[in-house]
C-alpha positions as CSV (number, residue, x, y, z in Angstrom):
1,X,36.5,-1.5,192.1
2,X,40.0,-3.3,190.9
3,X,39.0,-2.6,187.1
4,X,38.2,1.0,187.4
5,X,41.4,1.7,189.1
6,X,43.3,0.5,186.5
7,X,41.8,2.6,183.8
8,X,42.2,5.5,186.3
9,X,45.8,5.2,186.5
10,X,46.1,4.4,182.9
11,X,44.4,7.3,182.0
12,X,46.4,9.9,184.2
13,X,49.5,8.3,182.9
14,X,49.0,9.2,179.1
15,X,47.8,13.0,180.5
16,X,51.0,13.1,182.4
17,X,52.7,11.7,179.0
18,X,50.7,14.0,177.3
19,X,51.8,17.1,179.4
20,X,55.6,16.0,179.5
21,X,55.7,15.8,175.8
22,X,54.7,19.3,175.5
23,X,56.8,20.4,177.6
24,X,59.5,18.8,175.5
25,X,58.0,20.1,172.6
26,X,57.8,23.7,174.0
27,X,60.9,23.9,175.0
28,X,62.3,22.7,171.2
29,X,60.6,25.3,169.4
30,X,61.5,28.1,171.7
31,X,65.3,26.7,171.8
32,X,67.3,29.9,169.5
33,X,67.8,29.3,166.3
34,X,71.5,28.3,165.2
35,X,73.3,31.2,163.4
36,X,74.3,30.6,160.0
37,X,78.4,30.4,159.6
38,X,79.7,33.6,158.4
39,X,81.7,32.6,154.9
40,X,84.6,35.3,154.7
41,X,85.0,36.8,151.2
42,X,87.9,35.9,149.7
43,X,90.2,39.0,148.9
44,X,90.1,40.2,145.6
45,X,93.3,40.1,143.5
46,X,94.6,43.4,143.1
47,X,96.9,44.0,139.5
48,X,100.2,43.9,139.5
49,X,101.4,47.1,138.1
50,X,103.4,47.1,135.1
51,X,107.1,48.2,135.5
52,X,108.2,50.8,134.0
53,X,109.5,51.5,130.7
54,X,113.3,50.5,130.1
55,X,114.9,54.1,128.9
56,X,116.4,53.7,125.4
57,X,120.0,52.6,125.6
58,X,122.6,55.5,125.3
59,X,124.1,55.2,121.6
60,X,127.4,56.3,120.9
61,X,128.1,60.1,119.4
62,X,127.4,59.3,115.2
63,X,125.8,56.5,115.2
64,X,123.4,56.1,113.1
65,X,120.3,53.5,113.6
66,X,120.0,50.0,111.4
67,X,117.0,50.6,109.3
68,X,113.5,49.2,110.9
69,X,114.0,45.6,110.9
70,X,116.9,45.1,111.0
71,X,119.5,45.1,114.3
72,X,122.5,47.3,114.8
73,X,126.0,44.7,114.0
74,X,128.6,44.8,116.9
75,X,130.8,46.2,114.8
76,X,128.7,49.3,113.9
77,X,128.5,49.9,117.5
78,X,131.9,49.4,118.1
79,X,133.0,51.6,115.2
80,X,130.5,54.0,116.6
81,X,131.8,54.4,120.1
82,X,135.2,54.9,118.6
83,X,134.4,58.5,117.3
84,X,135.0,61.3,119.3
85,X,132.4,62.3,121.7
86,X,132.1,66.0,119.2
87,X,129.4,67.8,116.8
88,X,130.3,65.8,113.6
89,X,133.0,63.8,115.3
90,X,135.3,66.3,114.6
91,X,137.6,67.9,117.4
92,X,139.3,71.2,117.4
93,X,142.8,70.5,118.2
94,X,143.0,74.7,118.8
95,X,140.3,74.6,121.5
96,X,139.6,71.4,122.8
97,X,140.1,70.3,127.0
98,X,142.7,67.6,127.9
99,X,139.3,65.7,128.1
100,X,138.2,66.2,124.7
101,X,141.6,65.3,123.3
102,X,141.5,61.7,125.2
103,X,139.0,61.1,122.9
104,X,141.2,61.1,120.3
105,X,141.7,57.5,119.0
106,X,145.5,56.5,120.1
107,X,145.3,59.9,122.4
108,X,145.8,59.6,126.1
109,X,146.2,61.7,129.4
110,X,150.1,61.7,128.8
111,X,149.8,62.9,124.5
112,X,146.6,65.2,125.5
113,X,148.7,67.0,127.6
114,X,151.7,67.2,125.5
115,X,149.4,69.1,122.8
116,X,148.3,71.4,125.2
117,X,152.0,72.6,126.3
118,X,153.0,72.1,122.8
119,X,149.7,74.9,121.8
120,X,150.9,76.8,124.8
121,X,154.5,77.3,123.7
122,X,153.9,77.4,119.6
123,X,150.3,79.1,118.9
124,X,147.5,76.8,117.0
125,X,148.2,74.2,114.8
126,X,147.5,75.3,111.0
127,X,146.8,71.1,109.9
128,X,147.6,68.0,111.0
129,X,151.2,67.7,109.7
130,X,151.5,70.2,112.4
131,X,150.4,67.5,115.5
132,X,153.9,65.7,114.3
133,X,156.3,68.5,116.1
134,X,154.2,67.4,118.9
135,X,156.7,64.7,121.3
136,X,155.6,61.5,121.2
137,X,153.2,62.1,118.1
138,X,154.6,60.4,114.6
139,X,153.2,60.3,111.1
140,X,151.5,57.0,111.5
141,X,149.2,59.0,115.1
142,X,148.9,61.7,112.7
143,X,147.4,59.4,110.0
144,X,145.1,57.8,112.6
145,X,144.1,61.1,114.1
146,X,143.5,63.4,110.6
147,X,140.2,61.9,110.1
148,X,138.7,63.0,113.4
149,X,140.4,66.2,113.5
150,X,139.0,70.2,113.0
151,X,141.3,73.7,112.6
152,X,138.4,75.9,111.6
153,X,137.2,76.9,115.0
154,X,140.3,78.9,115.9
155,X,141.7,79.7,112.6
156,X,145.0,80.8,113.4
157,X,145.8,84.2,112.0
158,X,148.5,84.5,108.5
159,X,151.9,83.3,109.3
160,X,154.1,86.7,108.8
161,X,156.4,86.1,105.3
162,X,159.8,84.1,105.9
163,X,162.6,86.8,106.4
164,X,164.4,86.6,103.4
165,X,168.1,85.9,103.0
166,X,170.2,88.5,103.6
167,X,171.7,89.7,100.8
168,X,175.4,89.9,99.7
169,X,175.4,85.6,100.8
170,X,175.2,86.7,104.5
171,X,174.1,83.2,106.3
172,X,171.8,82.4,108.9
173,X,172.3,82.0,112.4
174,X,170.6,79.0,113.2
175,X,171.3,79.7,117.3
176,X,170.1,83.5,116.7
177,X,167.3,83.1,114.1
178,X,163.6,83.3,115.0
179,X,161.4,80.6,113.7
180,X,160.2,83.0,111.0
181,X,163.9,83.8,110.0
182,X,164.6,79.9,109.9
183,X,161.6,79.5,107.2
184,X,163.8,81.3,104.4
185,X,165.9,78.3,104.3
186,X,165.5,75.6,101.8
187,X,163.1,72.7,103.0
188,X,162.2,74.7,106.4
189,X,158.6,75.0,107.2
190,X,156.8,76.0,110.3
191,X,157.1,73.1,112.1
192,X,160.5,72.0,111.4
193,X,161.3,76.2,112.2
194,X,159.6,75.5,115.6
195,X,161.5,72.2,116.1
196,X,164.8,74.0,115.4
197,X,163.8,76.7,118.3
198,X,162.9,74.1,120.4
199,X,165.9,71.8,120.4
200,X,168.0,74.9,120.4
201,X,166.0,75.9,123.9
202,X,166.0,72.6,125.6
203,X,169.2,71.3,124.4
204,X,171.7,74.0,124.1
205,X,173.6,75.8,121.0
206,X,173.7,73.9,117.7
207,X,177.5,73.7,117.2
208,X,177.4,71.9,113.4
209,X,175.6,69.7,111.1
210,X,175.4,67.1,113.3
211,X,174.0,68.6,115.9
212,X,171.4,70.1,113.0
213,X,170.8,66.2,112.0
214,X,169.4,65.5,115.6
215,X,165.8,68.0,115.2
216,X,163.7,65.6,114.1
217,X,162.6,66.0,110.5
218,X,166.0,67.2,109.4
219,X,167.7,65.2,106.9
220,X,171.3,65.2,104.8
221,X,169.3,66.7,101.8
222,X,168.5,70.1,104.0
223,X,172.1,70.3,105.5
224,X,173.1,69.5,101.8
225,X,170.6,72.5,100.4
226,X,171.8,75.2,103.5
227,X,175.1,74.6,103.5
228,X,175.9,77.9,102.5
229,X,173.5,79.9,103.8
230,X,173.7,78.5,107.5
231,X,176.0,79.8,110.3
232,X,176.7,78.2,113.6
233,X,177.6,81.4,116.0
C-alpha cells in the first residue's frame, strides 16, 4: 500500500537521523579536552645591591675638622696640606730624609739635598739662623721655614768654648784657624766660623780683607772690629 510505504521510509529516516546524531554526539563528548594555556610567571625583581660605602677622603697631616655643621673652607684645606707631612708638623732638620725635607714649604730636591751635604760636612744645626750657611738658603727661606722646623730630636752636643786670643796681641790666622779658633773673634759665630772654613776650602787662601768681605755674612764692621787681631799667612 502507497500510504504505508511512505510512513515506512519516513520512519527509518528519523532512526537513521536519530543514530547519526549520536554518533555525532558521541564522538563530541569523547573529543579530549583542550589544555589550559600555561601563563609563565613573570620573574621576580631581585634588589639591586647598594654600593658600597665611599671611604672618607684622606685629610691633610693637621687638619683639623669644621665643627658639625658646618663645611671645611678651601682655604683651610689648602693651609692644611701645606704643613709638613710630620707629628705636630714639625720636622727635624738633624734627622729628617731628603723626602721629609721636600716637605718643607719653599724646599725642594735641589735645597733638600744641599742640607743634607751641608749636615754631612758641619754636624747638626743648633736653630734655624743656622739653615742660612746652607747655599742657596737666605734669611727670608729661613723665615718661611722656622715655623715648621724641630732641633730637639738630635740635640747636638755643647759647642767646645772659642779658643781665646792668644795673649801678648798674637793674631789669628784666618787660613790656619779651626772654626772654634775663628769664634774668639769679634762678631764670629758658628756659622759664620763654618763659612769662613768653607770658603777657605773651596776657594783657596784668604789673602786680605777683601777676600774676607766675600764669606757671606761678613761685613766692614767685623773687618773693622778684627783688624788687629787677624793675620793672613
Amino acid at each position: 500500500m502507497p500510504g504505508r510505504s511512505g510512513r515506512e521510509w519516513r520512519f527509518a529516516a528519523g532512526i537513521g537521523l536519530a543514530i547519526l546524531a549520536g554518533i555525532v554526539l558521541g564522538r563530541w563528548y569523547e573529543r579530549p579536552a583542550a589544555e589550559a594555556p600555561v601563563i609563565a610567571a613573570a620573574p621576580r625583581p631581585t634588589a639591586t645591591p647598594a654600593p658600597p660605602a665611599a671611604a672618607p677622603p684622606r685629610l691633610a697631616p693637621g687638619f683639623q675638622a669644621p665643627p658639625q655643621g658646618q663645611a671645611a673652607t678651601p682655604a683651610a684645606v689648602d693651609a692644611a696640606a701645606a704643613q709638613p707631612a710630620s707629628a705636630g708638623g714639625l720636622i727635624d732638620v738633624n734627622t729628617a730624609d731628603q723626602k721629609l725635607l721636600e716637605t718643607l714649604p719653599g724646599i725642594g730636591p735641589a735645597k733638600a739635598r744641599a742640607i743634607l751635604d751641608d749636615r754631612a760636612a758641619k754636624g747638626p744645626f743648633r736653630s734655624a739662623e743656622d739653615l742660612d750657611r746652607v747655599s742657596g738658603i737666605g734669611p727670608k727661606t729661613v723665615e718661611r721655614l722656622r715655623p715648621y722646623l724641630s732641633f730637639g730630636a738630635a740635640e747636638p752636643p755643647a759647642a767646645p768654648a772659642p779658643a781665646p786670643a792668644a795673649k801678648g796681641g798674637a793674631r789669628i790666622a784666618v787660613n790656619r784657624a779651626s772654626a772654634a779658633e775663628l769664634e774668639a773673634l769679634a762678631g764670629i759665630g758658628p756659622a759664620l766660623a763654618a763659612r769662613i772654613v768653607e770658603h777657605r776650602r773651596q776657594r783657596g787662601p784668604i789673602r786680605g780683607e777683601r777676600d774676607l768681605l766675600a764669606v757671606k755674612g761678613i761685613g766692614p764692621k767685623i773687618i773693622e772690629e778684627n783688624r788687629d787681631r787677624i793675620s793672613y799667612e
